[in-house]
Biopython code that builds the backbone (N, CA, C, O; Angstrom):
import numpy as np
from Bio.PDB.StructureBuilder import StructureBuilder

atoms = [
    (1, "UNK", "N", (64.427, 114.494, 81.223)),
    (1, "UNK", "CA", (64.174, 114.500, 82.638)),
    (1, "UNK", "C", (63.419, 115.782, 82.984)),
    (1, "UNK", "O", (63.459, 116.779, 82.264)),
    (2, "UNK", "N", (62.741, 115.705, 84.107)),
    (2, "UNK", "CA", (61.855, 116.804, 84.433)),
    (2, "UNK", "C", (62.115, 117.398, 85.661)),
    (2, "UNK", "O", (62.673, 116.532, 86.333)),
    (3, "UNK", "N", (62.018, 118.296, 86.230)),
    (3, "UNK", "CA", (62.129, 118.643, 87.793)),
    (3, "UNK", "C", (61.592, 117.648, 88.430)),
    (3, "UNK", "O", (62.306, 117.233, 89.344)),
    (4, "UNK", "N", (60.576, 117.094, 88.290)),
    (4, "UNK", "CA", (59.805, 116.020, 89.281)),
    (4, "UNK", "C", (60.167, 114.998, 89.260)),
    (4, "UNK", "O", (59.501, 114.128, 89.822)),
    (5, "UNK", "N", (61.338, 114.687, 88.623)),
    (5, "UNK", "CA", (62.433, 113.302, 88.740)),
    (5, "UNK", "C", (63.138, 113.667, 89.346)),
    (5, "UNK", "O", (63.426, 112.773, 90.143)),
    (6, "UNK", "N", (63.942, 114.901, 89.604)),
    (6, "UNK", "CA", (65.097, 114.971, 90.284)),
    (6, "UNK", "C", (64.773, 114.483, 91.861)),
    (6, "UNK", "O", (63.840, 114.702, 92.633)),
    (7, "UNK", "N", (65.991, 113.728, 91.942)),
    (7, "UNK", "CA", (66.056, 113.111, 93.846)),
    (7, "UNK", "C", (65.481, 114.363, 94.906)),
    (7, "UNK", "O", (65.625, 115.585, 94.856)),
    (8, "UNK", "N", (65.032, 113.801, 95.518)),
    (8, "UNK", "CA", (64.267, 115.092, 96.724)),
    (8, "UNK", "C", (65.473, 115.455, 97.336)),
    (8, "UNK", "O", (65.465, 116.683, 97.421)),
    (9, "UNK", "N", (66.678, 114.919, 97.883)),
    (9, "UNK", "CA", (67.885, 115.577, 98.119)),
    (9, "UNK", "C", (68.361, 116.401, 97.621)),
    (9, "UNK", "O", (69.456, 116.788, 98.027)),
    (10, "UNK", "N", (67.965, 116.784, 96.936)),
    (10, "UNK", "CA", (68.330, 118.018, 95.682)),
    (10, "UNK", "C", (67.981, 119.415, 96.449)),
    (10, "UNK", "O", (66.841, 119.632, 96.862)),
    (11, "UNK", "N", (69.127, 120.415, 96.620)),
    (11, "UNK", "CA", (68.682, 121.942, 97.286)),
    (11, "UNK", "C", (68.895, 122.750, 96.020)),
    (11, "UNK", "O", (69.941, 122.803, 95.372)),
    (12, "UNK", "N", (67.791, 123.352, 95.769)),
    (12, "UNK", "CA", (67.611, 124.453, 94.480)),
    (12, "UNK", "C", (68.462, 125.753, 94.817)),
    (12, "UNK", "O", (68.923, 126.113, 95.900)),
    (13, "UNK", "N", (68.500, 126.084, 94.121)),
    (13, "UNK", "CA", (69.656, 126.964, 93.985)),
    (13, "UNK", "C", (68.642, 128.135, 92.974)),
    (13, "UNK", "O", (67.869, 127.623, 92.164)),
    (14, "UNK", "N", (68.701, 129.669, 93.080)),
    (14, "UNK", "CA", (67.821, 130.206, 92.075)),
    (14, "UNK", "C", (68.439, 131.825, 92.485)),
    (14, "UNK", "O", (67.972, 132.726, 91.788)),
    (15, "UNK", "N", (69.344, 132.192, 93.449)),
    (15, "UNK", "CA", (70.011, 133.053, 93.803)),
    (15, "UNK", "C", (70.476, 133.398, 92.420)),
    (15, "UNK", "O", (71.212, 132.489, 92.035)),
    (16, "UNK", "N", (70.350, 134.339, 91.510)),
    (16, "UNK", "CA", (70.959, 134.907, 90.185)),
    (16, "UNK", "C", (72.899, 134.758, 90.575)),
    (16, "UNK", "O", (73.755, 134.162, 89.921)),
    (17, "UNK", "N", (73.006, 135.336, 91.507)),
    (17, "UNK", "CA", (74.863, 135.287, 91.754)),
    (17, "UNK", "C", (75.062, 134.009, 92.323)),
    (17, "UNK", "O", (75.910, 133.353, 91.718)),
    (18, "UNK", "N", (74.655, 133.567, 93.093)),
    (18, "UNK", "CA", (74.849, 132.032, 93.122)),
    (18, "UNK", "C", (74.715, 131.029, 92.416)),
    (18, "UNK", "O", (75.356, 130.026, 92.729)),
    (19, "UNK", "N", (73.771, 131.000, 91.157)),
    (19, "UNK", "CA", (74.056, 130.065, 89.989)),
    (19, "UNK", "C", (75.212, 130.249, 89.347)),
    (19, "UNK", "O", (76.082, 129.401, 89.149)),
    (20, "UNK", "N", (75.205, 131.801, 88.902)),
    (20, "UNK", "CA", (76.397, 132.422, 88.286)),
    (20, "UNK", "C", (77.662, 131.888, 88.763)),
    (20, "UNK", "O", (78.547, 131.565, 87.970)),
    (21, "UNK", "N", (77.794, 131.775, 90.080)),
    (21, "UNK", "CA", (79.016, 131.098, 90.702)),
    (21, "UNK", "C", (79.488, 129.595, 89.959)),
    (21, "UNK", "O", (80.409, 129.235, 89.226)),
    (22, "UNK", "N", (78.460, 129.047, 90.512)),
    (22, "UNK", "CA", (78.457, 127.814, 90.200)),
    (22, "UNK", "C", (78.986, 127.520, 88.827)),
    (22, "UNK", "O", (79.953, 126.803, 88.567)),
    (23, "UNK", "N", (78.118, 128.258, 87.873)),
    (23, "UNK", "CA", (78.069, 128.045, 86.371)),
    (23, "UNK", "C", (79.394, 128.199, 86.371)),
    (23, "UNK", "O", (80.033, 127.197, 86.051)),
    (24, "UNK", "N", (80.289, 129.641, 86.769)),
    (24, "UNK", "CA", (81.680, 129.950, 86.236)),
    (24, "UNK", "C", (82.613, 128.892, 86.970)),
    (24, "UNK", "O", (83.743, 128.818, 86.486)),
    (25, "UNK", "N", (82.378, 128.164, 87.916)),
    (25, "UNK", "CA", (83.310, 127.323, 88.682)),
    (25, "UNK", "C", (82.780, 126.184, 87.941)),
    (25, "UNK", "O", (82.865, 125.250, 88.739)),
    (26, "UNK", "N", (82.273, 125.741, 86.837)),
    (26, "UNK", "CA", (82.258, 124.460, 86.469)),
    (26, "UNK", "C", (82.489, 124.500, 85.179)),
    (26, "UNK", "O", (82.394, 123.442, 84.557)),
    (27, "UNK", "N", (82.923, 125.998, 84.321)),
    (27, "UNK", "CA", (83.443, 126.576, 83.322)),
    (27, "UNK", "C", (82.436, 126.629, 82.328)),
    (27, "UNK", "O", (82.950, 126.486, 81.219)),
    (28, "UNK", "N", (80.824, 126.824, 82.262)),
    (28, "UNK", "CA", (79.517, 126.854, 81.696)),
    (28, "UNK", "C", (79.150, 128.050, 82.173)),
    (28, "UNK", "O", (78.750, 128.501, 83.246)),
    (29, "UNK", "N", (79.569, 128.746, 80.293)),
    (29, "UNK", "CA", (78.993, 130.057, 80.382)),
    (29, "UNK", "C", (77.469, 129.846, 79.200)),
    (29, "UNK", "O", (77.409, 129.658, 77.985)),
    (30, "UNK", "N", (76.440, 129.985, 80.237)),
    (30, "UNK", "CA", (74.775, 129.670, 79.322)),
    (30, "UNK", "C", (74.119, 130.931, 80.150)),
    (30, "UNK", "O", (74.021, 130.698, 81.355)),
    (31, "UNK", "N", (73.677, 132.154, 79.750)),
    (31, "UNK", "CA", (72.781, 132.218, 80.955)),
    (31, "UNK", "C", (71.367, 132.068, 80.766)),
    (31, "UNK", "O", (70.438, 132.422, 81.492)),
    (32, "UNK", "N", (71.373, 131.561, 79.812)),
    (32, "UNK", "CA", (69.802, 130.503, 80.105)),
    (32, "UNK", "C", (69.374, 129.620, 81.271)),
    (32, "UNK", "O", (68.179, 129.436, 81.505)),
    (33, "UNK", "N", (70.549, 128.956, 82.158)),
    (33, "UNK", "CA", (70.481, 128.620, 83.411)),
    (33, "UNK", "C", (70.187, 129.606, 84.228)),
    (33, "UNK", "O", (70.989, 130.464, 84.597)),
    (34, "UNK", "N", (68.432, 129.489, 84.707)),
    (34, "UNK", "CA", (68.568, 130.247, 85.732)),
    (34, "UNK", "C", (68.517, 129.441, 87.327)),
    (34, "UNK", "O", (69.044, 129.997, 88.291)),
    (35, "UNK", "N", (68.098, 128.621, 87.415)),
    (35, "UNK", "CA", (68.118, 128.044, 88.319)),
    (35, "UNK", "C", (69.075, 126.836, 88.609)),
    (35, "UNK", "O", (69.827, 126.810, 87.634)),
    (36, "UNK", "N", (69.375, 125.960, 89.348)),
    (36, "UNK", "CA", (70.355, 124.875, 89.549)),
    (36, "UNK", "C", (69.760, 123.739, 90.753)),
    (36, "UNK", "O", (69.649, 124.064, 91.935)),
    (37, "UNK", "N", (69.473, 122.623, 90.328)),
    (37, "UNK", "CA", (69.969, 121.720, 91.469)),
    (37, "UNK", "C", (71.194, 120.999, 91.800)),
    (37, "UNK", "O", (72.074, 120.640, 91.018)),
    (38, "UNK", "N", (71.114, 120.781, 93.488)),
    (38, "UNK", "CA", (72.476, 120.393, 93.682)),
    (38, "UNK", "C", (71.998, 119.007, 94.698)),
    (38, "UNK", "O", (70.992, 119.061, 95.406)),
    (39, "UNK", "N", (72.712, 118.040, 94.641)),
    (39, "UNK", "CA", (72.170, 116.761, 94.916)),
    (39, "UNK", "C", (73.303, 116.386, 96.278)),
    (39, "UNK", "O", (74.252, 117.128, 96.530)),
    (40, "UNK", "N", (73.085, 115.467, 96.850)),
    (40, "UNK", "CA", (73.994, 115.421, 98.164)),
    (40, "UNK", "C", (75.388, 114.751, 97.675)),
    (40, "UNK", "O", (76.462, 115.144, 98.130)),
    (41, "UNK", "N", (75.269, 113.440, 96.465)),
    (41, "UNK", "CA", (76.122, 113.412, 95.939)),
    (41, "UNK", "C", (77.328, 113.835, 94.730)),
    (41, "UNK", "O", (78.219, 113.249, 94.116)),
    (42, "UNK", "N", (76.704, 115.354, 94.816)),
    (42, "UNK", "CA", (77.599, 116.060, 93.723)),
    (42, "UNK", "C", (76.831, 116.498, 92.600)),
    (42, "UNK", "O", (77.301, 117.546, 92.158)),
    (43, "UNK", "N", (75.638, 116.020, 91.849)),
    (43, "UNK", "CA", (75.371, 115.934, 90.889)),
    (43, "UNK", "C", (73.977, 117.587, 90.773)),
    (43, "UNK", "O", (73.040, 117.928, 91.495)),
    (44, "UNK", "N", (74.615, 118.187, 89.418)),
    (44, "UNK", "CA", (74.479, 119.245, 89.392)),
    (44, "UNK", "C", (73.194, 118.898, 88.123)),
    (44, "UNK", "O", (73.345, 118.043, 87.251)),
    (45, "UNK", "N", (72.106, 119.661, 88.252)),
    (45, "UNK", "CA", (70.573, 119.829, 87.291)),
    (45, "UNK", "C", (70.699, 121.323, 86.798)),
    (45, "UNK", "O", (70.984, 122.099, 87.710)),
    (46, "UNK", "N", (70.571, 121.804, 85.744)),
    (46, "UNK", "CA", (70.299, 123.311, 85.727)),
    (46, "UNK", "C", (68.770, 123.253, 85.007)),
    (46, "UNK", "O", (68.177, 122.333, 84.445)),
    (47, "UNK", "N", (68.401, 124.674, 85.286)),
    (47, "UNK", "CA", (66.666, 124.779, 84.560)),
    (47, "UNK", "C", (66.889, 125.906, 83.550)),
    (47, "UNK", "O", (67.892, 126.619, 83.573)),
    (48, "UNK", "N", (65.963, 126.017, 82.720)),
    (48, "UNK", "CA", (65.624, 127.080, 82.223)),
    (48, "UNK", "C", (65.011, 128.108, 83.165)),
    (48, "UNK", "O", (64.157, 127.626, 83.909)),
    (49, "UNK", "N", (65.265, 129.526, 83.321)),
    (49, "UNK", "CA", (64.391, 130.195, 84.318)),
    (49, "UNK", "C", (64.633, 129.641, 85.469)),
    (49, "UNK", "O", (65.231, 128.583, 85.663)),
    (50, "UNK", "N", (64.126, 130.422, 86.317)),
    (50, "UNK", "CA", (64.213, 129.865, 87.818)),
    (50, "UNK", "C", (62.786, 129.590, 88.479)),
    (50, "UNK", "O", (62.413, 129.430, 89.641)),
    (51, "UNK", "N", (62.485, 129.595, 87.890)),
    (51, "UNK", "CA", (60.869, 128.901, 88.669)),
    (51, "UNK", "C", (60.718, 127.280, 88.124)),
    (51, "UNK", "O", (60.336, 127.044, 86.978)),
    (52, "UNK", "N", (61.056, 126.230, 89.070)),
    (52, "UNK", "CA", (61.181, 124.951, 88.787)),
    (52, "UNK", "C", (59.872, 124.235, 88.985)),
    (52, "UNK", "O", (59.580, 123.625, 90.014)),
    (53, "UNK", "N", (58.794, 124.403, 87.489)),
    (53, "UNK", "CA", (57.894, 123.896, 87.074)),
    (53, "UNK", "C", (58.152, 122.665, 87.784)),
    (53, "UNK", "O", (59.255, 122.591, 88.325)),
    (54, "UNK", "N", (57.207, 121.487, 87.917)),
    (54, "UNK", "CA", (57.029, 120.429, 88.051)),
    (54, "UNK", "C", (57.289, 119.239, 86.674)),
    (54, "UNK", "O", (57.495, 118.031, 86.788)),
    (55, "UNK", "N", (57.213, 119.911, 85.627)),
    (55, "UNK", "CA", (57.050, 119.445, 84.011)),
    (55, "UNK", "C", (58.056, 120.285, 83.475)),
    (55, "UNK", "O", (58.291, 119.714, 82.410)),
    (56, "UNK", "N", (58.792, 121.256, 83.522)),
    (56, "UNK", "CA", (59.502, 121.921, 83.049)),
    (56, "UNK", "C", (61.090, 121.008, 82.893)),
    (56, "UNK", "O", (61.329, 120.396, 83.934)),
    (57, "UNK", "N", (62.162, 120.826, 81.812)),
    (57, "UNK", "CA", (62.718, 120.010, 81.152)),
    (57, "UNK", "C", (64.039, 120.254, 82.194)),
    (57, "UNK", "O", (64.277, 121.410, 82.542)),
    (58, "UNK", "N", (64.596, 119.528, 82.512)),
    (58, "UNK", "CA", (65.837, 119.795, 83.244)),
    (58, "UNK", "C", (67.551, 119.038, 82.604)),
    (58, "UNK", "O", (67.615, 117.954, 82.023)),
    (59, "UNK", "N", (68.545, 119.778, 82.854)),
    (59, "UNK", "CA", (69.528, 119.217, 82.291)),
    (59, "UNK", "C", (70.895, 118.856, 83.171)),
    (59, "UNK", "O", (71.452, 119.602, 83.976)),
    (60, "UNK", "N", (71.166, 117.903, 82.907)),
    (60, "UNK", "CA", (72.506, 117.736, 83.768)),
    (60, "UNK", "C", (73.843, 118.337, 83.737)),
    (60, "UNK", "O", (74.628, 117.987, 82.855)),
    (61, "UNK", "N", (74.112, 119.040, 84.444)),
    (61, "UNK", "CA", (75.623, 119.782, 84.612)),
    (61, "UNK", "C", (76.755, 119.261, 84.719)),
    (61, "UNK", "O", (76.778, 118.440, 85.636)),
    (62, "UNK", "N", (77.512, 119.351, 84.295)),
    (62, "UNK", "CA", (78.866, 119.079, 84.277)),
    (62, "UNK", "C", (80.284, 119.373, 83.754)),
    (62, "UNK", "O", (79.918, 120.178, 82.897)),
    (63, "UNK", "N", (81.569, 119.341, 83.618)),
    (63, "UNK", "CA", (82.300, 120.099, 83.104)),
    (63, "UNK", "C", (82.807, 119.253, 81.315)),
    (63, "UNK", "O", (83.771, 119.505, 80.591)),
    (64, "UNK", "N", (81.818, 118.372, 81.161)),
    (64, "UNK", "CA", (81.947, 117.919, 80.079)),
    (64, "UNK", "C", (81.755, 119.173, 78.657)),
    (64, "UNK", "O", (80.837, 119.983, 78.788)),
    (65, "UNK", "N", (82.564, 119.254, 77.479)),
    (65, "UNK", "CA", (82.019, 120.085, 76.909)),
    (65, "UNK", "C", (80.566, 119.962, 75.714)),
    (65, "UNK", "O", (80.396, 120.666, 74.718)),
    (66, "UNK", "N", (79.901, 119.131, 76.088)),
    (66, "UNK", "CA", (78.726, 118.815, 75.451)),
    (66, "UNK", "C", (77.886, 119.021, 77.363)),
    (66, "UNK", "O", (77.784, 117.907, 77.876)),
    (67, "UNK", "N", (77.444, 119.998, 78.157)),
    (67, "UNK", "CA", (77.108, 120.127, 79.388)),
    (67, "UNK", "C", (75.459, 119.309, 78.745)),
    (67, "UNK", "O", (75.223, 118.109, 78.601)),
    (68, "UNK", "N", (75.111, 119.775, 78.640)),
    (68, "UNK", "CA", (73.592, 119.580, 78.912)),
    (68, "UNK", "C", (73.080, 118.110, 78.053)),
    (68, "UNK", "O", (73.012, 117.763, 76.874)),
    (69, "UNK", "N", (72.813, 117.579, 79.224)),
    (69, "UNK", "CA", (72.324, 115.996, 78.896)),
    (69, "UNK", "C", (70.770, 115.702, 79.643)),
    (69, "UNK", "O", (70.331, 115.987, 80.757)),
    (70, "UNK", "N", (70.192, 115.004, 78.476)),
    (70, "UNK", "CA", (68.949, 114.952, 78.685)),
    (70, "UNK", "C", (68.607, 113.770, 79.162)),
    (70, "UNK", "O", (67.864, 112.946, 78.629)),
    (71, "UNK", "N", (69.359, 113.670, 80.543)),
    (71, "UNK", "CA", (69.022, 112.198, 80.947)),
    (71, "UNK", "C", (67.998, 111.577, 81.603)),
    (71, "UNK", "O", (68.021, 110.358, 81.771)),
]
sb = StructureBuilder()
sb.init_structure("model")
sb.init_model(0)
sb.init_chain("A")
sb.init_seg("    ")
for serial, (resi, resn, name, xyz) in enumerate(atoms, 1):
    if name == "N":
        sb.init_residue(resn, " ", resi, " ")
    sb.init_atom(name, np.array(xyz, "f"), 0.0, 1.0, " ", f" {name:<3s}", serial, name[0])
structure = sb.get_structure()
C-alpha cells in the first residue's frame, strides 16, 4: 500500500512526540515510524520518515505482534 491509497479521512500525524505517543500506547517500539495515519474508523498507517511521499510504502498498525502489514 502506498500513501495515495490511504482513505482521505485519514489525519497525518508527524508531531515526533505525538507519534511516539501513539506508538507506546499501541505497545510498538520502531522508531523508524516517523509519521502516522489515523482514519475516522480507528485504523492506524505508519510511514517511514515523516514526509508522506505520494509513492512512498505505508504499513498498517496495530497491536498485533507481527505490526506491520503490507496491505
Amino acid at each position: 500500500m502506498r500513501v495515495k491509497d490511504i482513505p482521505q479521512d485519514a489525519q497525518l500525524i508527524s508531531d515526533s512526540q505525538d507519534v511516539k505517543a501513539v506508538m507506546v500506547n499501541l505497545g510498538i517500539a520502531d522508531d523508524d515510524i516517523g509519521a502516522i495515519f489515523i482514519t475516522r474508523d480507528g485504523t492506524i498507517y505508519g510511514i517511514s520518515g515523516n514526509i508522506p511521499y505520494l509513492e512512498k510504502q505505508v504499513f498498517r498498525l496495530g497491536q498485533d505482534i507481527n505490526y506491520a502489514a503490507d496491505d
